[in-house]
N, C-alpha and C positions, 0 to 999 in steps of 0.2 A: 482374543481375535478382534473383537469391536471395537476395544480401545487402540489398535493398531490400523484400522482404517481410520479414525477419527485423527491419529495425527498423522497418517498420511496426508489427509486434505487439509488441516491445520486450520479446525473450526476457527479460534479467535480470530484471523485474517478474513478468512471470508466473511462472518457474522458484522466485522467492521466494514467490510465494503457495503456489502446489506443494507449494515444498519445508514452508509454515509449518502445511499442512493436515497432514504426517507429523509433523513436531516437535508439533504439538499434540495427537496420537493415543499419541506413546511419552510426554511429558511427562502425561496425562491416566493412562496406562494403569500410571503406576511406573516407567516404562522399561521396560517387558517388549514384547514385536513382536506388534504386531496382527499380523492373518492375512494377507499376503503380496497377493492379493486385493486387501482394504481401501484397502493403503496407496498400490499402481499407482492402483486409480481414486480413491482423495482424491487423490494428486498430478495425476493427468488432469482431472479434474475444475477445480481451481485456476487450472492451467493454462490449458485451455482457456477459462473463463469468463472471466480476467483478459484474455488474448490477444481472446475480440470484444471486450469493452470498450475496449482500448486501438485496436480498428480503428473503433471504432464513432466514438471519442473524437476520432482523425483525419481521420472523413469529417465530421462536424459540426463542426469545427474547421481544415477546408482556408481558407477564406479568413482566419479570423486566423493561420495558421500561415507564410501567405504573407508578413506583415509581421514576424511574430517567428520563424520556422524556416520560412524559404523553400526548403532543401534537402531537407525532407523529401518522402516518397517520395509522397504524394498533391498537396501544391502544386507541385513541381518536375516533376511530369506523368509520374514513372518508373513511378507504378500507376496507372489511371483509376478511378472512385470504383464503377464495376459490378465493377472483381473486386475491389475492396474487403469490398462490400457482400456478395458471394456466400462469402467469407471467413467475415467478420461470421456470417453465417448458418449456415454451416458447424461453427465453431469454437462457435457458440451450441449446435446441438443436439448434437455433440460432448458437450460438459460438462452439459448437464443429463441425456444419459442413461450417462455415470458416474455420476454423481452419484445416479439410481434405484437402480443397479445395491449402492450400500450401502446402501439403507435411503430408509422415507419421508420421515424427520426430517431428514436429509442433502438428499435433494430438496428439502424445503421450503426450507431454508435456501440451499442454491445459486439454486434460484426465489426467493426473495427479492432477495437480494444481486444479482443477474441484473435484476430491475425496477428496484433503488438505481442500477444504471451505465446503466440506457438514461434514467430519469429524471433523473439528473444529469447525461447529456450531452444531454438537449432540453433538460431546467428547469434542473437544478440549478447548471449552470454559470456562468450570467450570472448567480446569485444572490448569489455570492462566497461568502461566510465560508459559507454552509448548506451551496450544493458540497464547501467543506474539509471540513463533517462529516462529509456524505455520501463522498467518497474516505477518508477516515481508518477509518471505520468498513468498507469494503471491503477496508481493508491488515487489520485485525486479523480479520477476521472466520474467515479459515484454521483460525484457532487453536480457537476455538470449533467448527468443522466437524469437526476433528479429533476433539476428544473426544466431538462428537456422533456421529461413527461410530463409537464401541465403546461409545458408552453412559454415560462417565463425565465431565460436565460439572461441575467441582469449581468452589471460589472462587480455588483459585490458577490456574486457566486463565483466570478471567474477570478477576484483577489485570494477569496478561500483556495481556488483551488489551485493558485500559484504559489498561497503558503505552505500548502501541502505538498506541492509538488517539489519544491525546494526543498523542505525538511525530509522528504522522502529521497531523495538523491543525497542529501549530508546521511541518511539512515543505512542506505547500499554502500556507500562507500565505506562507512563505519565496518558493514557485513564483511566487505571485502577484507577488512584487517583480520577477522578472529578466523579468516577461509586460505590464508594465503599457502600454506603447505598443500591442501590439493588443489588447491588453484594453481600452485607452479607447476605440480605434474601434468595436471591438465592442460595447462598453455592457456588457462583464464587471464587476460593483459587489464587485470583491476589496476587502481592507482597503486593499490600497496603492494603488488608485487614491482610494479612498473621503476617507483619511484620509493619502496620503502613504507611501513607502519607509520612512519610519525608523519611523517610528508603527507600520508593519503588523511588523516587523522586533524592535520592544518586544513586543509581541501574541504572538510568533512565542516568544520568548524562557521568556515568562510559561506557555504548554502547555509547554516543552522543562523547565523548573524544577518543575512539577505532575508532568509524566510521571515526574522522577527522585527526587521524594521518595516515590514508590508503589515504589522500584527497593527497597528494605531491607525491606520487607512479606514476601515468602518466606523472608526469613532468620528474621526474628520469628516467622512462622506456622508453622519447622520442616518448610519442604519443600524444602529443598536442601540440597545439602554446601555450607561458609559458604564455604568457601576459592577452589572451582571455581567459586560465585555469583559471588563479589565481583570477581573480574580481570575478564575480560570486560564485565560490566555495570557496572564503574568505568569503562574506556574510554569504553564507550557513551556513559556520561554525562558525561565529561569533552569527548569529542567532540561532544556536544548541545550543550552550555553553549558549550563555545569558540565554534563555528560560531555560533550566533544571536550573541551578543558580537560578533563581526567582522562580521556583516552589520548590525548596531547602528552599528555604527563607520563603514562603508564599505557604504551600503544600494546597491551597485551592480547592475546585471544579470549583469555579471562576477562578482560577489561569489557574490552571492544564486544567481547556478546552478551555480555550485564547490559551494557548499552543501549545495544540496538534492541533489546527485548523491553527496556526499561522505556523506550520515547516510542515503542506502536503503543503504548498505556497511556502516555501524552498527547499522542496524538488522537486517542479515544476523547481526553478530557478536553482537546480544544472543536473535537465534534459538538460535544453539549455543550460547552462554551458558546461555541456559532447557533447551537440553536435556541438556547436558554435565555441568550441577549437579541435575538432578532426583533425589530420591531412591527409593527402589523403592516 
């Protein structure tokens, strides 16, 4: 039973928003420790808002999940969609009164990001590629919470969070490939139904090559150590590029969800990247 609420909410996702609202408060702050305070509720805060969305994502998506992830824990009947929902609501005021509890600016932006996930899983979802912006823009946006809770929202926080944002739209759309059978029943208008697997899988390619030419910008703007930047965030981008290449090659649902499972673990490693190389 406990293991089925747990990936209802799909700890690893949230634990990385969490964890990317602290990485963007020591990366904003020089590296120095926000106030101990702060950084419990940005990471509660993260946490929790990511966790309803992803339950919320569930209960509005039980009948396609039935055609494309039949096991999971609302189609396969191990939760019924009332404790879903009491969840959902729980986990929602959770996070936004962390999220007071640093500041109004902080609140606003979790309220924001908070109406992005409930209108992209009424609207946004069947709308395709606008969904992908809207989820891309909810992976990076930690980042920017972060340094909006100490106050120092710089350029090179808003470059992380353009490379994220990019590689997180080349990541949806990847989604989109290994989803397109209940997404056709659905009437989900992703790229890869719109325009085909391999096409949406080019699309996918073209953010992953955008996101990693913005990857050498901190080195240039002199806000990292070059050497601690560069390992990690080579990987990254060697793991971007490779990955969309072979779903290029082989636009499978097999392919295409190795994938997209394989680069949110890259995009962990270009977290501590950003913040292993920051400099004071």
């Amino acid at each position: 039973m406990i293991k089925d609420y747990i990936k209802l909410i799909r700890p690893l996702n949230d634990i990385m928003i969490g964890f990317s609202v602290i990485v963007g408060s020591f990366i904003a702050s020089g590296r120095q420790i926000p106030p101990i305070n702060s950084l419990i509720f940005g990471f509660l805060t993260g946490f929790f808002i990511s966790s309803s969305a992803m339950i919320l994502n569930d209960i509005i998506d039980i009948n396609i999940d039935k055609v494309n992830n039949p096991s999971r824990p609302l189609p396969s009947g191990k939760i019924n969609t009332n404790r879903a929902y009491f969840l959902f609501y729980l986990f929602t005021f959770l996070g936004l009164i962390f999220s007071f509890l640093t500041g109004i600016i902080t609140f606003i932006i979790a309220l924001i990001s908070y109406f992005i996930a409930v209108l992209y899983n009424k609207k946004g979802k069947k709308s395709g590629f606008i969904g992908n912006v809207m989820v891309a823009y909810s992976m990076g946006v930690p980042l920017l919470y972060g340094a909006a809770m100490i106050n120092k929202l710089g350029l090179n926080i808003v470059i992380y969070w353009l490379m994220i944002f990019l590689s997180g739209i080349a990541r949806e759309i990847t989604k989109g490939i290994s989803d397109v059978e209940g997404d056709k029943i659905a009437g989900v208008k992703t790229l890869a139904v719109i325009f085909g697997r391999r096409t949406a899988a080019i699309f996918a390619f073209l953010f992953y090559i955008i996101a990693v030419s913005l990857s050498p910008l901190p080195v240039i703007m002199n806000k990292v150590y070059t050497m601690i930047y560069i390992i990690p965030i080579s990987i990254v981008d060697i793991i971007f590029i490779t990955l969309s290449l072979l779903t290029i090659i082989k636009p499978t649902k097999e392919i295409s969800t190795k994938n997209k499972n394989i680069s949110l673990i890259a995009m962990l490693i270009g977290l501590l990247g950003f913040l292993m190389s920051t400099k004071p």
